[in-house]
N, C-alpha and C positions, 0 to 999 in steps of 0.2 A: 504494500500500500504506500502510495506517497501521500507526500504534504502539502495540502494546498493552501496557497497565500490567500490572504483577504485582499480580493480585490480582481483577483485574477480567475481566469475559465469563464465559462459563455455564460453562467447565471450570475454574475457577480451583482452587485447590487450599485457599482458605478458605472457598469455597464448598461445596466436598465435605467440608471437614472439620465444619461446621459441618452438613449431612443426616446425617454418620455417626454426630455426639453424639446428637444427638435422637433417630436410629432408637437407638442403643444403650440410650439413657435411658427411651426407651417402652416396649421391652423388660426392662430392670433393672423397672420399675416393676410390669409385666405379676409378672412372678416374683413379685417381694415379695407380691402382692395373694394369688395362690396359694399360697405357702409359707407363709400366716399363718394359713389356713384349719386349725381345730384339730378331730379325732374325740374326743365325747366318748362313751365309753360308759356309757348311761344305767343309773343304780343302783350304779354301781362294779362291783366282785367281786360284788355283789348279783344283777346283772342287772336285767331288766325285772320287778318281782313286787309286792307288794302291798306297803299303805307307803311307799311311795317317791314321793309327791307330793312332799314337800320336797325333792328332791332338787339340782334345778338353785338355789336358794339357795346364794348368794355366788359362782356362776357368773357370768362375762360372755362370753354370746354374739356371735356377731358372724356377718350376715348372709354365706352359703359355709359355716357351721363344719357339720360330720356330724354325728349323732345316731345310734348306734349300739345298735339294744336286741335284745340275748340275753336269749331264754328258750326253753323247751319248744313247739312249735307246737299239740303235742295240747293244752294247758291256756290257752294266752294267744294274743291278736296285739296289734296296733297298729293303731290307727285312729284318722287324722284327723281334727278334726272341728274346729267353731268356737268360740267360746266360750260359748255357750246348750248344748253337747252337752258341753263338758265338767262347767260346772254343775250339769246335769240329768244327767248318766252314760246319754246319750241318744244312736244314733248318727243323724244326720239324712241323707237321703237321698241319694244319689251321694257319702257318706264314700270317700276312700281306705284300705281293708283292706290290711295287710300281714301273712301268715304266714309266715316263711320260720323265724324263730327265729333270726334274724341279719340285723334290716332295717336299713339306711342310709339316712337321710334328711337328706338339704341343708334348713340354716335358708333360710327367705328371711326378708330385712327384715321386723322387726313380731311379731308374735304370734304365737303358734304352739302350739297344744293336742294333747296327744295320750292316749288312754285302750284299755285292754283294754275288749272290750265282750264278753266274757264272762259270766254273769248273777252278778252280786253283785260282779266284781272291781275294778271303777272307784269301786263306792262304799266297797271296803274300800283303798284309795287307790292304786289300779294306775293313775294320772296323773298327768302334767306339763304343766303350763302353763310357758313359756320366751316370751322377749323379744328377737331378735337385734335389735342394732345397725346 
């Protein structure tokens, strides 16, 4: 029979205490990433409506945050599009359309455009263009 040291072999007890920080800490870290994720809703009290291009100035986005745009279904939506369709108030083909009058959209990283494509409403400034981090 040998001697075993404290401390040492695969049950040791500085052994598990040291998988139990790291799982702990991966976790702590997982949370924070979630909990920082912020809804904004686009246009304030405004809602989604004309005008409201400037909007997201002095905003910092950050790749996770929602985009939340209320408005009327019968008059507006939301549609995705690139930046040559928000430009041009142009929607190009296989856009994402959203009518619900209560759409939620995840930033992803980068650029991110979005416009009514209602006839006249994106050039009376029913768009945002936004930048997540």
């Amino acid at each position: 029979m040998g001697i075993i040291k404290v401390g040492e072999g695969r049950g040791s007890a500085v052994g598990r205490a040291v998988v139990v920080a790291a799982v702990i800490g991966l976790v702590m870290m997982s949370q924070f990433e979630s909990v920082e994720a912020v809804v904004y809703v686009v246009g304030d009290s405004r809602g989604w409506t004309f005008n409201v291009q400037d909007w997201p100035k002095g905003k910092r986005f950050r790749a996770g945050d929602i985009l939340k745009f209320n408005y009327n279904p019968t008059f507006h939506n939301v549609v995705v599009v690139n930046q040559v369709g928000y430009a041009s108030c142009r929607t190009p083909a296989g856009a994402k359309v959203y009518k619900s009058g209560s759409d939620q959209i995840k930033l992803p990283k980068g650029k991110s455009f979005f416009i009514c494509n209602f006839p006249g409403h994106c050039e009376s400034g029913m768009k945002i263009a936004v930048d997540a981090l």
